[in-house]
C-alpha positions in Angstrom: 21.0 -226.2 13.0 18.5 -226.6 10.0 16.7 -224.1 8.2 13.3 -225.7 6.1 9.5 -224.8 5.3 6.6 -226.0 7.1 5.0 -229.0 5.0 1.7 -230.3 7.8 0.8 -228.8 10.6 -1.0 -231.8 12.9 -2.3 -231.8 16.1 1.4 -233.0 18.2 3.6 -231.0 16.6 4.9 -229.8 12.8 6.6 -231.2 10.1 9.4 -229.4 8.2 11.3 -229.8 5.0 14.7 -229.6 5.5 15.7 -230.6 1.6 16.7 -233.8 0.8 13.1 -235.6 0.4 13.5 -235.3 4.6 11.0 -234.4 7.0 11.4 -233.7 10.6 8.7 -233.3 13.3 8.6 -230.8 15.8 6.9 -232.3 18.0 4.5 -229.9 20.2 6.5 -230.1 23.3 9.4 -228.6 21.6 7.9 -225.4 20.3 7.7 -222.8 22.9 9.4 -222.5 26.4 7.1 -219.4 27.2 4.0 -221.3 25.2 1.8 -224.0 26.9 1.2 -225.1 23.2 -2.0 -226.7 22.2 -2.7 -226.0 18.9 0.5 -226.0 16.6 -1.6 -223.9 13.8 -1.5 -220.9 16.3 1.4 -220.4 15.9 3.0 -221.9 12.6 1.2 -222.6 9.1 1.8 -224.6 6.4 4.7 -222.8 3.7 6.5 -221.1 6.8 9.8 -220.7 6.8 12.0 -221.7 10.2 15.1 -223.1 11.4 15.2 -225.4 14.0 17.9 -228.0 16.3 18.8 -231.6 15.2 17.2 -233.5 18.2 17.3 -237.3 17.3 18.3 -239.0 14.2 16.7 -242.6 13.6 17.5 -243.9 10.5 16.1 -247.4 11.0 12.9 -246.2 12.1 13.1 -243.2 9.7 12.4 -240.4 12.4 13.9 -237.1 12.1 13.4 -235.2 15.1 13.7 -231.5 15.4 13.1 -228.6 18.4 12.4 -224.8 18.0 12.5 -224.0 21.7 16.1 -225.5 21.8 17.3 -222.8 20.0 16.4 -220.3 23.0 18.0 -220.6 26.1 15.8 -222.6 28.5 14.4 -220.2 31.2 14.0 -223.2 34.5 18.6 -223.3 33.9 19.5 -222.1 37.0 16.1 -221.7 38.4 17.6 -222.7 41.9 19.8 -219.9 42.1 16.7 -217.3 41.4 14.4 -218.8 43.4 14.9 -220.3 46.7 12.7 -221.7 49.5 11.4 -218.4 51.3 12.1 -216.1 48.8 8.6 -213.4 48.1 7.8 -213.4 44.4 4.7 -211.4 42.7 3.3 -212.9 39.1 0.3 -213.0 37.2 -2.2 -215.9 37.4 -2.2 -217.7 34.1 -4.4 -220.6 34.5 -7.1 -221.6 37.2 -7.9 -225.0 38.3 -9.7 -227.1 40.8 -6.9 -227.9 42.6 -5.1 -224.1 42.1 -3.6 -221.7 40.3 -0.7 -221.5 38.2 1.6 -217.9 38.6 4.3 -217.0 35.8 6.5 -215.7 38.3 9.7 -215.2 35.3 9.2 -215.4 31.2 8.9 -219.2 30.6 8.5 -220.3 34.4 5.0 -220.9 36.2 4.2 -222.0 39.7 1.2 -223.6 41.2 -0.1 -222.4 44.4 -2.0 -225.3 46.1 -5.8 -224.5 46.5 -5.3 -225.3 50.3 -2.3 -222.1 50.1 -4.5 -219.4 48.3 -5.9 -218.4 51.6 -6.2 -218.9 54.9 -10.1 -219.0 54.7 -10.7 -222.5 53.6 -12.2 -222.3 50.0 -14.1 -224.1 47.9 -13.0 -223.3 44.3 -9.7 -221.1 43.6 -11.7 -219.6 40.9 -13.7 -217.8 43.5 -10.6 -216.1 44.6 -8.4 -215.7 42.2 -8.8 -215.1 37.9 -6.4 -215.5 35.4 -5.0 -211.9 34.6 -4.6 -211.1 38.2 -1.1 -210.4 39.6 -0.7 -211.9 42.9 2.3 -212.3 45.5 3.5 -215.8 46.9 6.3 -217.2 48.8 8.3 -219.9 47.4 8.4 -223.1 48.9 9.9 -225.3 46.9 11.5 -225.7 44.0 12.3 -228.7 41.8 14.9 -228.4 38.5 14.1 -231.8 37.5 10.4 -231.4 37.1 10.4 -228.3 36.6 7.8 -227.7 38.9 7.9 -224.4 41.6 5.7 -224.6 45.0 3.8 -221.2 46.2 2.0 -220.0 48.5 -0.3 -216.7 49.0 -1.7 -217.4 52.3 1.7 -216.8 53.3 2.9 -214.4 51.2 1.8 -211.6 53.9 3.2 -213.5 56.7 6.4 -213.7 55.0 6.0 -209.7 54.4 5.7 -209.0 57.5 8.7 -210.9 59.1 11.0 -210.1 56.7 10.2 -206.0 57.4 10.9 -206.9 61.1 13.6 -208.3 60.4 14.8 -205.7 58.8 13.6 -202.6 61.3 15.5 -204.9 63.6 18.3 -205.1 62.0 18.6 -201.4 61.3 17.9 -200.9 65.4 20.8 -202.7 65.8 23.0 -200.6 64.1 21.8 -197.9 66.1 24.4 -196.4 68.6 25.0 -197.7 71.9 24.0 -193.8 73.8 21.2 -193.6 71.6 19.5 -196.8 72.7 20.2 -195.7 76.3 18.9 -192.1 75.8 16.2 -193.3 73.8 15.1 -195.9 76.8 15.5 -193.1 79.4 13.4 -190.9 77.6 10.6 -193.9 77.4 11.3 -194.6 81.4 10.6 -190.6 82.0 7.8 -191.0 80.5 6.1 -194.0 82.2 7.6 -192.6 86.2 5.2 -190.6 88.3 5.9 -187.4 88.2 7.4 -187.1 91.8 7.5 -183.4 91.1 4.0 -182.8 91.2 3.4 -185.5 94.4 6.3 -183.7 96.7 4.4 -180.2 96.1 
């Protein structure tokens, strides 16, 4: 852990003045978990005062690297155990592109649902469909730690509803008593018979 002042802010990243006559860049990537970063000056300026992690030390080629982000927890740890293939998520669209749209689905973590899973109406451009802002609800279908990269879809989302709530109302029916289910299917027999009552008169 250092503590120094901002001395540039460039276009990949910062430099900081950790004492010493020693800089160390922060390089873009390792600003933000939460932050797709693309301007540095949005966020830090030059005199600031912040600490930061030790990355990389190379004396010979006199590189100093540093992190901000590192000194958060990173938000994809674990990210199989919270999301697994199947599971019904809602987020909010953060970015649209031609070939879809990305979904924060948890602080730090986005998904991309594939233009050919936004619908099942085959469309042309996701941004007729969907705008950044919007909350939506998807199912996962994949994820990869790795990458850090999580599959959705929306199409499906629906589909997914709607088998899961059978599921469950099934699953309730089968907790149901034995002499109800056979009272409750007499009573739906009684109802589809003749009334022989009425033919014998």
């Amino acid at each position: 852990m250092v503590e120094g002042t901002i001395k540039n802010v460039a276009d990949f990243g910062v430099f900081v003045d950790v004492g010493g006559e020693i800089d160390g860049l922060v390089h873009v990537s390792d600003l933000s978990w939460n932050m797709r970063v693309k301007n540095p000056g949005e966020l830090f300026k030059k005199g600031d005062r912040v600490q930061a992690k030790v990355l990389k030390i190379d004396p010979e080629n006199q590189k100093f690297s540093l992190g901000i982000k590192q000194l958060g927890e990173d938000p994809w740890a674990g990210i199989e155990k919270r999301f697994r293939k199947g599971d019904l998520v809602t987020g909010k669209v953060t970015r649209v592109a031609d070939f879809g749209a990305f979904v924060e689905i948890a602080d730090g973590v986005e998904g991309l649902v594939h233009v050919s899973e936004i619908s099942r109406e085959k469309i042309e451009s996701p941004a007729s469909v969907v705008k950044p802002g919007d909350e939506v609800g998807a199912v996962v279908l994949g994820v990869d730690r790795v990458n850090k990269k999580v599959s959705l879809s929306m199409r499906g989302y629906a589909d997914e509803l709607e088998r899961k709530n059978m599921e469950s109302y099934l699953g309730k029916q089968a907790d149901t008593p034995p002499e109800n289910v056979g009272s409750l299917g007499e009573a739906l027999l009684a109802k589809l018979r003749p009334n022989n009552g009425e033919q014998g008169g």
